[in-house]
C-alpha positions in Angstrom: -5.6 -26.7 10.9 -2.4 -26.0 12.2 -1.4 -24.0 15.5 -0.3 -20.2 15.5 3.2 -20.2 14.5 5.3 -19.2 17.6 7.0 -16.0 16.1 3.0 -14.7 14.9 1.8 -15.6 18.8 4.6 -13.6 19.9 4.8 -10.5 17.8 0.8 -10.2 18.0 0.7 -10.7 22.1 3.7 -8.0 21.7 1.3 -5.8 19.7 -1.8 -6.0 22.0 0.3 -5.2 25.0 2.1 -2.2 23.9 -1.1 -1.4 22.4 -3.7 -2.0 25.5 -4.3 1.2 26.3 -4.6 3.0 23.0 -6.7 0.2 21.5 -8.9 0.8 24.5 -9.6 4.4 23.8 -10.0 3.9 20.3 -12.5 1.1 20.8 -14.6 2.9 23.5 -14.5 6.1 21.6 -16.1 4.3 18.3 -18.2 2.1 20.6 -19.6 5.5 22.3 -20.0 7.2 18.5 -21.8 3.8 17.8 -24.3 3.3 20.4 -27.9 3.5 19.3 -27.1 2.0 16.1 -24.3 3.2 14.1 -25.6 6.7 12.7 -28.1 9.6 14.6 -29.7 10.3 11.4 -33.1 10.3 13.3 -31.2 12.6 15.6 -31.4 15.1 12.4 -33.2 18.6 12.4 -35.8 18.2 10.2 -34.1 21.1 8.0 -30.7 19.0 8.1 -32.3 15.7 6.9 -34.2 17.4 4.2 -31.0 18.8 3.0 -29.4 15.7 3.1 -32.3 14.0 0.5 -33.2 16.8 -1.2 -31.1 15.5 -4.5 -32.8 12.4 -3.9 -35.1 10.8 -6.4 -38.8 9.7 -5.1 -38.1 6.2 -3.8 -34.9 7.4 -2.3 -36.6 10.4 -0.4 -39.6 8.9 0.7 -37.2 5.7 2.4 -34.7 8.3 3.6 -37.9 10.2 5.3 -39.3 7.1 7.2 -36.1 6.7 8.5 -35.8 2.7 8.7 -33.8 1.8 5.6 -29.8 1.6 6.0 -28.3 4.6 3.8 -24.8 3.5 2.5 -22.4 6.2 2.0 -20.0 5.8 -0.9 -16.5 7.5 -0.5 -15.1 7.2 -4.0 -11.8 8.5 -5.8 -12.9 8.1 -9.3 -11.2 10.0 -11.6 -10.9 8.7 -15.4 -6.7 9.6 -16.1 -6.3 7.1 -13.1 -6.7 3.3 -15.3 -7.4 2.2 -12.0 -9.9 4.3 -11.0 -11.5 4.8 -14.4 -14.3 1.9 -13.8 -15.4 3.2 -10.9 -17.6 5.9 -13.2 -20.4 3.8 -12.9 -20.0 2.5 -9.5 -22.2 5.3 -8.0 -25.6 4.4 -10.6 -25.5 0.3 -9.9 -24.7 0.8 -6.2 -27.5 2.5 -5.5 -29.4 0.4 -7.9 -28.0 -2.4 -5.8 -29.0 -0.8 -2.4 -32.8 -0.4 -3.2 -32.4 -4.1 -4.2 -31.1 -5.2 -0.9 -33.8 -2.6 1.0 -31.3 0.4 1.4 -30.3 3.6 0.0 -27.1 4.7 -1.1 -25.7 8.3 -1.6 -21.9 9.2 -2.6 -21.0 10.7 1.0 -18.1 12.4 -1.0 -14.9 12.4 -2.9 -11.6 11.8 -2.5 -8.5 13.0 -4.5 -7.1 10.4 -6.5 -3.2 11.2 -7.9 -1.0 8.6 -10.2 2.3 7.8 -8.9 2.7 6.4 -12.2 2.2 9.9 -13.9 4.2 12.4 -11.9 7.7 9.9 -10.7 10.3 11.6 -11.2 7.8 15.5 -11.6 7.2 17.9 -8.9 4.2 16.8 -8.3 5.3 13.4 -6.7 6.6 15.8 -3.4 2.8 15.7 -3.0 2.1 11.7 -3.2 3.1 10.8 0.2 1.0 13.9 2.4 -2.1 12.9 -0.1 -2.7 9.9 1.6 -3.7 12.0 4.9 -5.4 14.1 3.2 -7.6 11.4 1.6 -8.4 10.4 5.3 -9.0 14.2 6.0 -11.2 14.2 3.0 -13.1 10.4 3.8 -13.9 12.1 7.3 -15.9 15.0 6.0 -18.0 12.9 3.7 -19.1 10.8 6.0 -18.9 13.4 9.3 -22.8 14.3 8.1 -24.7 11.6 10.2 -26.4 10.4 7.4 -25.2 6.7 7.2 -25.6 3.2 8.6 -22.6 2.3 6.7 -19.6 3.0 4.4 -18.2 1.6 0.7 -14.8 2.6 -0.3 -14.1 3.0 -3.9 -10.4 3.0 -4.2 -7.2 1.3 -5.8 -3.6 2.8 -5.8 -1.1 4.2 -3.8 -2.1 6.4 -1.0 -5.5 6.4 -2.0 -6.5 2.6 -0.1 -4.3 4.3 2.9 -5.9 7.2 3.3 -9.2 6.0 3.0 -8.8 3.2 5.4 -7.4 6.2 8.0 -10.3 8.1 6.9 -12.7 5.3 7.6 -11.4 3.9 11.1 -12.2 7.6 12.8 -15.5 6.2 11.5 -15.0 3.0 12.8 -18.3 2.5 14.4 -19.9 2.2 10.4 -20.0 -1.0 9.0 -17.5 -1.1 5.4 -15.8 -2.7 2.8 -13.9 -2.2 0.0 -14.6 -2.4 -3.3 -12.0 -2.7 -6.0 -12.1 -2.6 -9.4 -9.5 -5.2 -10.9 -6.0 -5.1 -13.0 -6.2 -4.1 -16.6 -5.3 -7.2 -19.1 -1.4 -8.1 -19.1 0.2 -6.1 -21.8 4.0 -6.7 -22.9 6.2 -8.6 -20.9 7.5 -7.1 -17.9 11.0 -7.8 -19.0 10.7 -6.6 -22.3 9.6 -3.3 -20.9 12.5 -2.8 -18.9 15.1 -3.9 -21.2 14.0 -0.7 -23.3 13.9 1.6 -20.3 17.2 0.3 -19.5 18.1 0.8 -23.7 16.7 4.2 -23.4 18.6 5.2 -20.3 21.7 3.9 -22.3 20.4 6.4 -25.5 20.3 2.9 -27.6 16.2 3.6 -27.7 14.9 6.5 -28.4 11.8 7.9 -27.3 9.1 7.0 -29.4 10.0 3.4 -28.9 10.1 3.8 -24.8 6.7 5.4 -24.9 5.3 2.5 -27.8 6.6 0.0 -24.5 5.4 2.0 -21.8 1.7 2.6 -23.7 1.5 -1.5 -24.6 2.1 -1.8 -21.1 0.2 0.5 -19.3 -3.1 0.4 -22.0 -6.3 0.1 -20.6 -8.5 0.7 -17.7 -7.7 -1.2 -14.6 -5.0 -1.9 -12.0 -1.6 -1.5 -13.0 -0.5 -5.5 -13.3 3.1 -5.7 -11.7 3.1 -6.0 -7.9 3.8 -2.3 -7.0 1.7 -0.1 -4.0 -1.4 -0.6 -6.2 -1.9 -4.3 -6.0 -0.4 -4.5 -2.7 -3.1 -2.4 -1.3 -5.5 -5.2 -2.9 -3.2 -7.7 -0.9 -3.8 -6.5 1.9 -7.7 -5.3 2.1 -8.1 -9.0 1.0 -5.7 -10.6 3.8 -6.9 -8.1 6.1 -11.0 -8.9 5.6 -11.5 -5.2 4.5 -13.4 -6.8 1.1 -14.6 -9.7 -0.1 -13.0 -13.0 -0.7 -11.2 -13.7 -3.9 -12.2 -10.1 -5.2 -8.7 -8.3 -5.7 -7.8 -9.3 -9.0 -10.6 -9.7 -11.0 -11.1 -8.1 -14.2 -12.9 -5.0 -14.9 -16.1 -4.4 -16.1 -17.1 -8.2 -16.1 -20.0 -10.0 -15.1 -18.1 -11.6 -12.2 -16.9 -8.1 -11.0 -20.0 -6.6 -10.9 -21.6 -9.9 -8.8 -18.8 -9.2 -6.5 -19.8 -5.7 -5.8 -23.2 -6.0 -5.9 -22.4 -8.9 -3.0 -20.8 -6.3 -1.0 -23.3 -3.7 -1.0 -25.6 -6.7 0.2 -23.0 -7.7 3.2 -22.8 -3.6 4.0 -26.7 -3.2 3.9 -27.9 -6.3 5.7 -28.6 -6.0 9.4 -27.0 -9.0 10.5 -24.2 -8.9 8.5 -23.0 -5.2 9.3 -20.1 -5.0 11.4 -18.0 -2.1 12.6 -15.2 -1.4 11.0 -12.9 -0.5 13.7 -13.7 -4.2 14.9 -12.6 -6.0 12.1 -9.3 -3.8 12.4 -7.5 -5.0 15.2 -3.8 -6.4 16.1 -4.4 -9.9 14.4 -5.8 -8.0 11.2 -2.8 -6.0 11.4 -0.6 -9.1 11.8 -2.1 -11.1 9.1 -1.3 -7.6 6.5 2.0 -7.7 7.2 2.4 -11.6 6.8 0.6 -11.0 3.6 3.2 -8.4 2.3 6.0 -11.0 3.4 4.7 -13.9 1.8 4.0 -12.0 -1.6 6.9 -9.5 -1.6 5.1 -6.5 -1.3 5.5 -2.8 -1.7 7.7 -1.2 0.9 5.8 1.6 1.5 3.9 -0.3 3.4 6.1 -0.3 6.0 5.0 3.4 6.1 1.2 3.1 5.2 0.7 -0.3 7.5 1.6 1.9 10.7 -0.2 4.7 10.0 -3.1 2.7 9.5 -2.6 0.6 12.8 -2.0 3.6 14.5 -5.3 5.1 13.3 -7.0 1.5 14.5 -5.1 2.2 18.2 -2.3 -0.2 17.4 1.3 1.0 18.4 3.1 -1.2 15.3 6.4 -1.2 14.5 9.4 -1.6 11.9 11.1 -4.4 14.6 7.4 -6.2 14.4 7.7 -6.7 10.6 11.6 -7.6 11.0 10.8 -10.3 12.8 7.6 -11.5 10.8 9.8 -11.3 7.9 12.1 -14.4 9.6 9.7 -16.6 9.9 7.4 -16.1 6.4 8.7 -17.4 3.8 8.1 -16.2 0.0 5.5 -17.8 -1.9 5.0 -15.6 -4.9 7.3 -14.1 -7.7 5.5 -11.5 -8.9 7.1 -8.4 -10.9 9.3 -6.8 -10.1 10.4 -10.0 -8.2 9.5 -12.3 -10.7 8.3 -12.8 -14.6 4.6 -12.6 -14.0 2.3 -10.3 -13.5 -0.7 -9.9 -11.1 -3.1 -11.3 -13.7 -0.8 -14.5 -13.7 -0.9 -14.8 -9.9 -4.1 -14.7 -10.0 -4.7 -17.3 -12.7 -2.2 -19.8 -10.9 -4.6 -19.3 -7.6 -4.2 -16.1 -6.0 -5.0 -15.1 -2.9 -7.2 -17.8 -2.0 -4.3 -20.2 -2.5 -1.8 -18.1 -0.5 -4.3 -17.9 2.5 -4.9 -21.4 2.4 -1.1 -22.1 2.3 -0.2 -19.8 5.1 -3.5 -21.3 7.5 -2.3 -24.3 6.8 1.9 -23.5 8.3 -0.5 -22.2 11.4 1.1 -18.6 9.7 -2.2 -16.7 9.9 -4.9 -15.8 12.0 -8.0 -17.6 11.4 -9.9 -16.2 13.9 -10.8 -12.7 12.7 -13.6 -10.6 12.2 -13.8 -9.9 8.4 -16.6 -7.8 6.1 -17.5 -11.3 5.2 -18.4 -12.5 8.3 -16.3 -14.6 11.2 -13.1 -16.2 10.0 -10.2 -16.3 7.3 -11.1 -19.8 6.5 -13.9 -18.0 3.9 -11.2 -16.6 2.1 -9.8 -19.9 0.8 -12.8 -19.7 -1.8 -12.7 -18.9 -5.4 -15.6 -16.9 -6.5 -17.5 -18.0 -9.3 -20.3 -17.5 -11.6 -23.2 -20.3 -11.8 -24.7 -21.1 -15.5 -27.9 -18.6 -13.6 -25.0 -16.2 -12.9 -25.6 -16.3 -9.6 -22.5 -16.1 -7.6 -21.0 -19.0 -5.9 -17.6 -20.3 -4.4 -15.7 -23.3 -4.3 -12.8 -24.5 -2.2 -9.2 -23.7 -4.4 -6.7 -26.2 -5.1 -4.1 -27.3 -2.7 -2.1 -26.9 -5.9 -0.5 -23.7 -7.6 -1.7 -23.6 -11.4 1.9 -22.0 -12.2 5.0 -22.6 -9.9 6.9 -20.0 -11.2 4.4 -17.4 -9.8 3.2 -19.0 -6.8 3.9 -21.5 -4.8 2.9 -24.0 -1.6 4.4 -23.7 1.9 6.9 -26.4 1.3 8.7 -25.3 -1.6 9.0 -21.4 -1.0 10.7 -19.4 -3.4 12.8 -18.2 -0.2 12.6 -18.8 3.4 12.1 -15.6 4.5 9.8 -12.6 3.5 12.5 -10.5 1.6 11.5 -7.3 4.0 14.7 -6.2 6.5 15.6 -4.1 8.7 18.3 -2.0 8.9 20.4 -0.1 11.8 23.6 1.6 12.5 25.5 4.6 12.5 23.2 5.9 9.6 20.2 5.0 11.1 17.1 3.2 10.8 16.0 2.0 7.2 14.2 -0.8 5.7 15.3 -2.4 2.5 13.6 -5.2 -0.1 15.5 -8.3 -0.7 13.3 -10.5 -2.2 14.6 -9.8 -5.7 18.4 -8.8 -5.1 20.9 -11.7 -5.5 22.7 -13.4 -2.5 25.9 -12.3 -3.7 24.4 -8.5 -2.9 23.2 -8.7 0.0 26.6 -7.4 1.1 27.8 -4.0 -0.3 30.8 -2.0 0.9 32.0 0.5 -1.7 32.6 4.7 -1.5 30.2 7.2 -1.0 28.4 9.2 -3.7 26.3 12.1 -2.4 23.5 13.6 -4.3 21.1 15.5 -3.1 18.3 15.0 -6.3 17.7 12.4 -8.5 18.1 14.2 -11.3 21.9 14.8 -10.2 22.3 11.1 -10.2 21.5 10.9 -13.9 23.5 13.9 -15.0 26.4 12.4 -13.0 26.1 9.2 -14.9 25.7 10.7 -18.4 29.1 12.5 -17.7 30.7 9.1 -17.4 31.3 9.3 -13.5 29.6 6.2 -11.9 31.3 3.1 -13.9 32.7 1.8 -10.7 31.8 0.5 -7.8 30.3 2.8 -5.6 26.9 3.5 -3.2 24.5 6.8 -4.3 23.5 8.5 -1.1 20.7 10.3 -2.0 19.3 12.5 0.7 16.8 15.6 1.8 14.4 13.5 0.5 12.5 12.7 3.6 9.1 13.8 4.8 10.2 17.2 6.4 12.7 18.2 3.4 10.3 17.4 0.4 8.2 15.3 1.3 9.5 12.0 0.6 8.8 11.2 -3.2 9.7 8.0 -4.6 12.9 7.8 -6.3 11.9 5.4 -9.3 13.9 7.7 -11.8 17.2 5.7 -10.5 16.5 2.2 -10.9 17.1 2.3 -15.0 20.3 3.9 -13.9 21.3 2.2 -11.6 20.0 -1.3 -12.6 22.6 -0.7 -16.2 25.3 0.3 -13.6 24.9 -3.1 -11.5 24.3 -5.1 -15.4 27.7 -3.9 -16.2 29.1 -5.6 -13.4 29.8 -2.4 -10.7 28.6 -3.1 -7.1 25.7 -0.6 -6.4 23.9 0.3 -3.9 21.0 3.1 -3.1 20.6 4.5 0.7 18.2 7.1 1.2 16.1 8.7 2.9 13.5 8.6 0.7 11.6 6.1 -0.8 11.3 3.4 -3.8 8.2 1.4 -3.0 7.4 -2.0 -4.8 9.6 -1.9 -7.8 12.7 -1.3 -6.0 13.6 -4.3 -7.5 17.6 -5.9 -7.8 19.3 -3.0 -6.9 19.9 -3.4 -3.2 18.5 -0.4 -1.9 18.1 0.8 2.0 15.8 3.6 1.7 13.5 5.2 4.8 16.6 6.3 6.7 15.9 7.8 10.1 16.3 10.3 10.9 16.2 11.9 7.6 19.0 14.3 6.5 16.9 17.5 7.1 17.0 17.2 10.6 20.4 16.5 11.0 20.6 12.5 10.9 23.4 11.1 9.7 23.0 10.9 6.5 23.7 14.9 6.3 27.6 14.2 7.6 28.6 11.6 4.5 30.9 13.0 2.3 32.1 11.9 -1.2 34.4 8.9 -0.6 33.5 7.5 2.4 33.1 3.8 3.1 29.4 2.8 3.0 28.8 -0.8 4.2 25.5 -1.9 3.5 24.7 -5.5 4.7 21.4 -6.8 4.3 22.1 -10.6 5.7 23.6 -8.8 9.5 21.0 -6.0 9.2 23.6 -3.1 9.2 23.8 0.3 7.8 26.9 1.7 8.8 29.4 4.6 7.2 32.9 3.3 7.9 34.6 6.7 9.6 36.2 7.1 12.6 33.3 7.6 15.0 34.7 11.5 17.0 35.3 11.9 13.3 32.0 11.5 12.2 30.0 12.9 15.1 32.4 16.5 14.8 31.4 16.8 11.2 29.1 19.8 10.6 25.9 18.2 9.2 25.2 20.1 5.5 22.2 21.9 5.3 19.0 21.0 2.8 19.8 22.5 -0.4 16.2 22.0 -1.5 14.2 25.2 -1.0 13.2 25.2 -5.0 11.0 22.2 -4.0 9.1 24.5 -1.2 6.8 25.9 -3.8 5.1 25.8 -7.5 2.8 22.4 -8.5 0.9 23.1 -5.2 4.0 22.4 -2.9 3.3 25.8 -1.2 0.1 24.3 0.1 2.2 21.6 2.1 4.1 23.2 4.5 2.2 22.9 7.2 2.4 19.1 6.2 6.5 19.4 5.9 7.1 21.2 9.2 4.7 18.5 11.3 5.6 15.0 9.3 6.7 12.5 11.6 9.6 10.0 11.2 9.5 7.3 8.6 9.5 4.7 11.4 6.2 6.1 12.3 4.4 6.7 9.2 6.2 9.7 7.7 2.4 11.8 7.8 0.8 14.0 10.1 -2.3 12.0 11.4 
């Protein structure tokens, strides 16, 4: 075992010091909510406990009556156009099948909405993606807010979903939790085939019956997503973070080994001696070890959103500078796509996350000594869970080799030195950007100015013939307060043919791209966002952009009294105020924070 890398002592005793005194409140208030044991249900009228069995069936009521069984809520987003949340359909049925096995009860405390990023990029719909993560935590707090349970599971995947219920659950965090995923669909076509016909199709050399054959072999059955977007980060990091059991990210859907795995965490939720709070396990060394996670496998960038909301929502003040300088000192051990060939299914295969976490304990890169839903210590997540000829489940230690180097590798042959997660500051402002799949020789862009203020007008401006040079696409009012920061994947076909062709590109935005902002350097989250006057609202057409990823700068190249005397143009976007449900949101819009600080409102 190897001693705590200097830079994670460092950055985590930062942490807990900026952090002292809202960690103590949070932990006293969920200590207080927790005294007695966890949930007042004996505290009940006897009119509010009958209501809250009355859908019970006999066994149920009669242990819910006497009082002395644990009652698991489940907080689930199932819905079945979701893949990933299709398999949770049966979840409810074997868990509480599972519960009176273990001497429990389970009820669904409620549900959760559960949109598809997948499904409305590029529609008006994705102006809702980002706010539905607090609302999920909004929602997760009134299902369990009826003092009915001894303890949570959290039934949830994708985006903002894992997010918000993790929000959601720390208000709760005197409950004992975990999380229980459901697994990645089978690998359909190769990744790169896939996007050499979206790149065909934005070219009009495929039309579209053959980009929607290669989007349906792709995306084709229920589970996960399999390239390493938001999804399969989140699965990252509830694994990393002990939020659910070892070696139970990535494993297939609706197999025996899947459902072992759950029914192992309804066990670890329901026994007594095995139950602890959530809020606990959540702390500044949890928090420390995600974000080494999403460095080491070149995680989605919304993270750098989600992670502190979620720390903040634990009492922990993190920041963008905290993951800049995590980032320096993890190095990149997997390649998956967009950064790579393989899919998460591959990763997986070659080891997975018991492999990285063994890797990065070993470089003295983690914490080991963490309270997890699994009991005391990361070292339990270097296991592989495993199916006995009884099917009984079991564990064994996992190789000190990777099964495929081109997906994953050790600590001494990284596929870079660094985490491939920067950031960014000048005269534009704050941003973050992704480099762990943008060549060296791009790291460095300095080329003119090309404001839009949609995505769509990117696309028209390209099909006119007007981006084949060099050039960066400033794409702005797309921040929390102007629309509510949608992700911006219509550009990288676009853009991605504009860089092929040889043209130096570059994205800076204030909105966002999240894990498959792939080769196109891209420094998106700018802050202050254009709608309340940040800089990016004073770049015009034709001004020099210098975007350099190795220095960490953002900078427009103008004359400074120049710059700062400009009139700052006003959002354009008031068509994106109302219609899909947007109308609902502006009480979201006019309180959103700053990017750097989660871009919500909790």
């Amino acid at each position: 075992m190897s001693s705590l890398h200097p830079v994670v002592a460092e950055v985590t005793a930062r942490i807990a010091a900026r952090s002292q005194a809202s960690r103590a409140a949070y932990l006293a208030r969920i200590d207080a909510a927790g005294k007695g044991g966890g949930t007042h249900r004996e505290r009940l009228s006897c009119g509010n406990l009958a209501h809250g069995f009355a859908a019970c069936d006999a066994h149920d009521k009669a242990a819910l009556r006497a009082g002395h069984a644990p009652n698991i809520g489940i907080v689930t987003a199932y819905n079945d156009m979701l893949s990933a949340h299709q398999p949770y359909e049966r979840y409810p049925a074997m868990i509480r099948q599972l519960a009176r096995e273990a001497g429990a009860t389970a009820q669904v405390a409620g549900g959760v909405p559960a949109m598809c990023d997948g499904v409305t990029q590029g529609r008006a719909g994705m102006e809702l993606s980002l706010f539905s993560r607090d609302v999920i935590a909004m929602a997760t707090a009134v299902a369990l807010s009826h003092d009915m349970f001894d303890g949570a599971l959290y039934l949830g995947i994708c985006d903002k979903i894992v997010p918000g219920l993790l929000i959601g659950a720390l208000s709760f965090g005197h409950l004992p939790g975990a999380f229980v995923p459901s697994g990645p669909m089978p690998s359909g076509i190769p990744n790169e085939q896939k996007s050499k016909v979206r790149q065909a199709y934005a070219e009009g050399k495929a039309s579209r019956e053959e980009l929607l054959e290669a989007e349906a072999a792709s995306y084709h059955a229920p589970g996960t997503c399999t390239f390493y977007g938001t999804a399969n980060s989140n699965q990252m990091l509830m694994e990393i973070m002990g939020l659910q059991l070892p070696g139970s990210s990535f494993v297939a859907p609706d197999t025996p080994l899947r459902d072992a795995l759950t029914a192992a965490a309804v066990r670890q939720v329901a026994a007594p001696e095995t139950r602890v709070p959530l809020g606990h396990v959540v702390d500044e060394r949890a928090v420390v070890n995600g974000v080494i996670g999403l460095h080491a496998t070149g995680g989605s960038t919304n993270h750098l959103l989600h992670l502190v909301a979620v720390a903040r929502a634990a009492g922990i003040d993190l920041r963008w500078d905290d993951f800049d300088a995590l980032s320096a000192a993890v190095p990149l051990l997997a390649r998956v796509y967009p950064n790579g060939y393989a899919d998460v299914n591959q990763f997986h295969a070659a080891g997975g996350m018991a492999f990285l976490i063994d890797q990065l304990l070993d470089a003295g890169l983690l914490h080991a000594d963490v309270q997890t839903v699994a009991g005391e210590g990361l070292y339990r997540y270097t296991q592989v869970p495993a199916l006995d000829e009884a099917g009984r489940l079991v564990s064994h230690p996992v190789p000190k080799d990777s099964g495929n180097r081109g997906v994953l590798r050790g600590i001494a042959e990284p596929f870079r030195a660094d985490g491939g997660l920067r950031l960014l500051d000048g005269n534009l402002g704050r941003a973050v950007i992704k480099v762990s799949a943008v060549p060296d020789e791009r790291l460095l862009i300095e080329a003119p100015a090309v404001v839009f203020d949609d995505q769509d007008a990117v696309r028209g401006a390209f099909e006119r013939g007007e981006l084949n040079r060099d050039f960066v696409a400033v794409v702005r009012f797309q921040g929390p307060q102007a629309i509510g920061m949608p992700e911006l994947h219509k550009l990288t076909p676009t853009l991605g043919l504009l860089q092929d062709r040889g043209h130096r590109i570059a994205l800076v935005t204030d909105g966002r791209m999240s894990g498959a902002s792939g080769r196109v350097p891209a420094a998106i989250h700018v802050t202050p966002e254009a709608v309340v006057d940040g800089p990016l609202a004073r770049v015009r057409d034709g001004d020099m952009i210098r975007l350099d990823a190795a220095a960490g700068r953002l900078d427009v190249l103008v004359d400074a009294a120049e710059f700062a005397a400009r009139t700052p143009d006003g959002n354009r976007q008031r068509n994106h105020q109302a219609g899909m449900g947007r109308e609902l949101f502006a009480l979201f819009r006019a309180n959103a924070m700053n990017a750097d600080l989660g871009a919500g409102v909790l």
